[in-house]
N, CA, C and O of each residue as an XYZ file, in Angstrom:
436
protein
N      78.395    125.364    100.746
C      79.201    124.152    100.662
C      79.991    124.122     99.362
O      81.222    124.148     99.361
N      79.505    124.085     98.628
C      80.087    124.611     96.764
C      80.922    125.626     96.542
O      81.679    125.566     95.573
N      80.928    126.458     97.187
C      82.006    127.170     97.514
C      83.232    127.337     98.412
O      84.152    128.142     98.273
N      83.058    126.420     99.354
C      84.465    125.474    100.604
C      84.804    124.875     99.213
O      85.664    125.500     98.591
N      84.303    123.820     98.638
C      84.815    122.577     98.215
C      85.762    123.550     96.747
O      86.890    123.114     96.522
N      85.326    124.663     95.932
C      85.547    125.256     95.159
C      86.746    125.885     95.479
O      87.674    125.955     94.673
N      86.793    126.431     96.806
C      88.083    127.001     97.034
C      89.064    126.294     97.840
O      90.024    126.924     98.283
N      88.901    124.804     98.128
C      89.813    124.247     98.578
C      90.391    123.699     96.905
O      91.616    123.672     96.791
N      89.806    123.401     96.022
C      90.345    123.020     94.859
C      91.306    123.994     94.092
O      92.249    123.721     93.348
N      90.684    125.492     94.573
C      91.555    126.594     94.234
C      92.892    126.605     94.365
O      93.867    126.735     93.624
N      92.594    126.369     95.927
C      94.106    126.381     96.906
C      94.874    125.089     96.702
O      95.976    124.936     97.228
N      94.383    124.276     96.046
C      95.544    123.171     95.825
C      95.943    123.122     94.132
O      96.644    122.224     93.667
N      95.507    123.976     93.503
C      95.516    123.811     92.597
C      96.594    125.370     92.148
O      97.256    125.681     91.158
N      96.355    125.892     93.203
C      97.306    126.835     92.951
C      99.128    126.369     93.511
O     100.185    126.664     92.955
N      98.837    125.366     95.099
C     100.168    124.996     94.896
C     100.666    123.848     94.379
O     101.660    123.307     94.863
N      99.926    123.310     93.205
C     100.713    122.569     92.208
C     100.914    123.132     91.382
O     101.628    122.430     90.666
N     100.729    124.150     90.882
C     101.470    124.981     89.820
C     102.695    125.560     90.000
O     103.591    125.907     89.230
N     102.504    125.594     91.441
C     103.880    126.266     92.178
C     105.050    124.979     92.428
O     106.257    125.201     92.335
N     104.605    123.909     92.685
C     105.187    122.667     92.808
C     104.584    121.580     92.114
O     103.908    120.628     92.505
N     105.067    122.016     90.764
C     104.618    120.561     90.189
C     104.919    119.111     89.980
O     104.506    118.368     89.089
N     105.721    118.859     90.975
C     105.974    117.581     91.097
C     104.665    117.108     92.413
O     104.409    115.937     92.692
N     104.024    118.259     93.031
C     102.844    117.877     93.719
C     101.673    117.214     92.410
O     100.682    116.569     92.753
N     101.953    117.467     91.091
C     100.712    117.222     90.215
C     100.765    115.949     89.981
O      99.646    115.437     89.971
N     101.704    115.169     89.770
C     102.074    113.804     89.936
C     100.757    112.509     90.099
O     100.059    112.427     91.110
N     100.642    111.738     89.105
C      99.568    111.182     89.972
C      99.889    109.811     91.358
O     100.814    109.021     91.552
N      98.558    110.110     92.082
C      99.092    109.114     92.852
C      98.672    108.013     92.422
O      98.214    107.913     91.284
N      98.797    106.505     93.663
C      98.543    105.543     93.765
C      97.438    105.301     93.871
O      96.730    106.022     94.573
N      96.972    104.305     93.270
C      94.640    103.607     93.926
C      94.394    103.184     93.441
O      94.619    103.422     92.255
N      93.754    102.230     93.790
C      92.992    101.379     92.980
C      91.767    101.956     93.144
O      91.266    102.167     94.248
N      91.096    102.308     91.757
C      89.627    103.191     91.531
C      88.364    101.941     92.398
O      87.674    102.257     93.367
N      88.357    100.562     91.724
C      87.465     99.592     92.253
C      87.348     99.850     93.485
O      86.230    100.201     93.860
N      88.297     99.774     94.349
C      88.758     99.847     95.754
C      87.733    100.992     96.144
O      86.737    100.778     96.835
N      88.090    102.261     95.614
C      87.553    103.771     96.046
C      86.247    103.743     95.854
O      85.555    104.118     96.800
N      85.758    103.423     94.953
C      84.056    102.995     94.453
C      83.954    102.589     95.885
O      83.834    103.489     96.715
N      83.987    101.365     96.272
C      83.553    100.964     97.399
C      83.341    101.382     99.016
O      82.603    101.254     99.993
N      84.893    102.136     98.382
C      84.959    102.686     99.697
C      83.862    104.374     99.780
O      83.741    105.088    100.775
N      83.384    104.540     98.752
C      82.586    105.720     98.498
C      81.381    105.901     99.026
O      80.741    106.842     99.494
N      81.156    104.206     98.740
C      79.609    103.849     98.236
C      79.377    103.260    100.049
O      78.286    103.460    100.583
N      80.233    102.729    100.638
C      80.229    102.680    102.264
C      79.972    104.148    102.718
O      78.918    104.489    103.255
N      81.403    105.311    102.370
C      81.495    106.035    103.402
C      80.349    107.782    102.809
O      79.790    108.741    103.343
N      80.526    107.370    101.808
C      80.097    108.944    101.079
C      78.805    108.908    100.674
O      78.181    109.966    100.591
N      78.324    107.924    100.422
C      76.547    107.669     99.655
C      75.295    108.545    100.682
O      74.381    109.363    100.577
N      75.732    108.033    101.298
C      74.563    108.920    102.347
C      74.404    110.457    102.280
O      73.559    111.158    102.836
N      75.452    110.820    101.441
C      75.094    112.578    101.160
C      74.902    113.177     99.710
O      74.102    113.942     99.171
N      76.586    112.101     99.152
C      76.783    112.219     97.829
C      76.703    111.274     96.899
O      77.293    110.242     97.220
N      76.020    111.253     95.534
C      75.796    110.786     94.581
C      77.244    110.092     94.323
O      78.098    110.976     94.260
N      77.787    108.806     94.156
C      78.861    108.554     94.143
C      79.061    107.973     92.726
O      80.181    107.907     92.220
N      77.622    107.434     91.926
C      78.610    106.910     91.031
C      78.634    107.392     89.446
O      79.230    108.453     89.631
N      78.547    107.377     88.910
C      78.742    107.875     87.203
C      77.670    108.479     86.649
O      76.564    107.975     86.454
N      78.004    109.496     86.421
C      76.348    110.248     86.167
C      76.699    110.676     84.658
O      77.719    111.109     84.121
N      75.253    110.324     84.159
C      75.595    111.046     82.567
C      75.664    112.649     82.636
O      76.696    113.168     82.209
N      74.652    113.471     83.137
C      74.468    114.528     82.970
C      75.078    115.486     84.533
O      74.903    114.832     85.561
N      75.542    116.479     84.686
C      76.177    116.762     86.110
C      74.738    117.242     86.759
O      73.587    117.385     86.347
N      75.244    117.363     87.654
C      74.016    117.910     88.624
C      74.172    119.294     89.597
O      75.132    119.831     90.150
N      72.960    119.539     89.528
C      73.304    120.620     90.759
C      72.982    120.731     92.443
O      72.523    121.659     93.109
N      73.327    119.682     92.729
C      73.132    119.180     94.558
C      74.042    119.976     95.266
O      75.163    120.398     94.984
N      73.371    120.080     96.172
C      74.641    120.188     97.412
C      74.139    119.702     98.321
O      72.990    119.922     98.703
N      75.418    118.508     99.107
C      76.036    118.403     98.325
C      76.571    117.879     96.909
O      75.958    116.941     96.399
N      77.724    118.449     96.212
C      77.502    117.533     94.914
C      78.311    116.274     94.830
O      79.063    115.818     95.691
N      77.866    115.505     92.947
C      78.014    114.399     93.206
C      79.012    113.930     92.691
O      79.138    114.344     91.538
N      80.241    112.866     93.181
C      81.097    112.496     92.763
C      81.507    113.048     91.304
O      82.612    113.559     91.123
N      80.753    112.945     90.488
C      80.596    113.333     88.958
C      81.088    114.905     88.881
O      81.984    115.439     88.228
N      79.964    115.505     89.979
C      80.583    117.231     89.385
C      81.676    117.356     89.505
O      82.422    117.916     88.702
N      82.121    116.609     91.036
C      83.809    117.198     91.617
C      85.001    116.861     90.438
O      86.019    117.435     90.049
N      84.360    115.733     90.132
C      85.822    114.855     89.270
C      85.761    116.250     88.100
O      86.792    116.877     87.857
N      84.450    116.603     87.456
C      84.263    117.489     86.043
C      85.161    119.045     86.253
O      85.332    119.924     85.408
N      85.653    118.998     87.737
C      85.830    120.165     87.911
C      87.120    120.558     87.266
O      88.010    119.800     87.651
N      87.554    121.470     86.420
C      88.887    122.112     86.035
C      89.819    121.809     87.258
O      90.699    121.010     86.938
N      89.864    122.085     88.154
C      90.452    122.616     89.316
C      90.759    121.126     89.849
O      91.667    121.183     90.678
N      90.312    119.853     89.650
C      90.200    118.474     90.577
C      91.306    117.808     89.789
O      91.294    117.414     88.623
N      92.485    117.765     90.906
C      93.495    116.738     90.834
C      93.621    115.629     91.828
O      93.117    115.828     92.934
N      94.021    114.866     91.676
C      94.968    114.054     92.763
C      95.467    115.061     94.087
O      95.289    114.574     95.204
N      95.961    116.167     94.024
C      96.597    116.567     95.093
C      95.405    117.408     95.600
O      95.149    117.538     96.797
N      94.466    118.150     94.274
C      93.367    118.686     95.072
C      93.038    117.904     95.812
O      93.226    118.364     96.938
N      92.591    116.835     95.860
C      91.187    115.550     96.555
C      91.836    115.479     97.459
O      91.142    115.634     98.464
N      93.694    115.188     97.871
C      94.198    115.437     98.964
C      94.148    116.060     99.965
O      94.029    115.622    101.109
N      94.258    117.419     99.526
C      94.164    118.390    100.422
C      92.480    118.341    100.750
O      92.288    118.142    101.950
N      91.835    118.411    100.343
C      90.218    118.257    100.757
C      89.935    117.157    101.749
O      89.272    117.244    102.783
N      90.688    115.879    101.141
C      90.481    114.906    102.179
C      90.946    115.005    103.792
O      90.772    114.531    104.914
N      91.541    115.819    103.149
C      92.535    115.779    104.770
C      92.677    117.139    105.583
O      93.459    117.382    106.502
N      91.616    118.048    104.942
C      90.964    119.323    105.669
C      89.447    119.079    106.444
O      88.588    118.223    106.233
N      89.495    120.207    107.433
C      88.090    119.956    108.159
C      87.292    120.719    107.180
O      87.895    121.359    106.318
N      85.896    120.724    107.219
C      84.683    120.797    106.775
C      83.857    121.125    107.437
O      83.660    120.091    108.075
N      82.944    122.068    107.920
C      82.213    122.809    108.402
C      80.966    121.839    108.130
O      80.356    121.366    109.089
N      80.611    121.560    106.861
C      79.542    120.904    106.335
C      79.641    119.033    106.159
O      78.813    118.156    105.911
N      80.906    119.053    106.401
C      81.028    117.685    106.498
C      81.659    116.448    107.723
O      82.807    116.532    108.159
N      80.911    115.594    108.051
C      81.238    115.049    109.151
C      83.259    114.791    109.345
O      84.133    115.078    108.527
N      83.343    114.411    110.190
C      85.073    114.442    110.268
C      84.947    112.800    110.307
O      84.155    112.100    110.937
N      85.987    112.444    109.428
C      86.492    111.089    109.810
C      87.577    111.033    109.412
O      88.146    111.830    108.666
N      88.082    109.792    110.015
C      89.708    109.727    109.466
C      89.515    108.162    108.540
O      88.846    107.129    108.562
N      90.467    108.749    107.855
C      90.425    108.118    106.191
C      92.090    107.174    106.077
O      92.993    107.930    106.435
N      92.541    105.976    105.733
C      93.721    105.795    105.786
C      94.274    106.566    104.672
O      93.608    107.311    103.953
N      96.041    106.255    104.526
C      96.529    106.868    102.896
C      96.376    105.788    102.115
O      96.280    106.343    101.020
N      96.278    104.539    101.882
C      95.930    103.595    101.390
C      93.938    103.841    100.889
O      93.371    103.773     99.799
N      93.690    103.979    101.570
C      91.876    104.452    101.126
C      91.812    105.669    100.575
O      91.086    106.026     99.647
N      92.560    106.267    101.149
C      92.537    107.819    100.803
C      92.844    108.150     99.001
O      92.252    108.988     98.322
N      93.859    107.277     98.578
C      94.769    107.201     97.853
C      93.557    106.430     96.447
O      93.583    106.790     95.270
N      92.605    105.346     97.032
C      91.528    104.767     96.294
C      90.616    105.298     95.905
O      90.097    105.191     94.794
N      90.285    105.993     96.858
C      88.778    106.997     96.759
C      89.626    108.356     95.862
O      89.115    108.625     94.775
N      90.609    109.018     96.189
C      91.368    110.075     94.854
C      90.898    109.195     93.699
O      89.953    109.551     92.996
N      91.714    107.760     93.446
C      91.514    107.257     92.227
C      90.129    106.973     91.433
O      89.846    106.810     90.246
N      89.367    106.994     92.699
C      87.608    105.889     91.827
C      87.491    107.812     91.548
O      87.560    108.010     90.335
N      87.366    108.939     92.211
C      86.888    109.939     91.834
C      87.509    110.435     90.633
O      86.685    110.832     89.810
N      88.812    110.540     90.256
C      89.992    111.322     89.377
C      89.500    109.998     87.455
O      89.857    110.124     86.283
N      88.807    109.191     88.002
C      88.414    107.637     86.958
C      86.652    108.556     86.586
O      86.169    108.295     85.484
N      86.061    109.277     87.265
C      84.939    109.599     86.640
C      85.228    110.981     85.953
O      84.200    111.537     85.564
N      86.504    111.722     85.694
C      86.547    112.866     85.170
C      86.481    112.478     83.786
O      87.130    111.585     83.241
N      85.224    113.609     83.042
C      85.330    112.974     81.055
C      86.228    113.818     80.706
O      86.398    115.012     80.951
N      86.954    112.823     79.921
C      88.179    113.001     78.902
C      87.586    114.339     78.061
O      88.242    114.831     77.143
């Protein structure tokens, strides 16, 4: 699983370098995304602010945001790819856009 999620961050992270007006940040309200996390994502993943990272799989909100590789357009493309390991749902761009933000709000400075 750590390794899908690793190389979908790859692959988006390689075409914002290529198009960087894809790096751009988007729109969200982070509060919003918390919530919507803690509804849709809790049941697998650790969603909210962790001091120390962890090593789960899957992992937890915390590692993804820590990741080099985790943008706005990464979380995009992830959101909106299938997953072998992860259930399918459909997500609006308005939620979609919240949950980028509450995750892209736990990366440390």
């Amino acid at each position: 699983m750590r390794s899908t999620i690793l190389a979908g961050f790859v692959a988006a992270a390689i075409l914002t370098a290529q198009f960087p007006v894809l790096a751009q940040p988007m729109e969200g309200n982070p509060l919003s995304g918390q919530q919507i996390a803690t509804q849709q994502c809790s049941s697998c993943h650790r969603v909210l602010p962790m001091t120390f990272p962890d090593k789960a799989d899957p992992p937890s909100f915390q590692s993804i945001a820590d990741l080099p590789s985790t943008t706005g357009i990464a979380l995009n493309v992830f959101l909106h790819s299938n997953h072998r390991n992860m259930p399918d749902f459909i997500i609006s761009p308005a939620d979609s856009n919240d949950l980028i933000a509450y995750i892209l709000s736990l990366k440390k400075k």
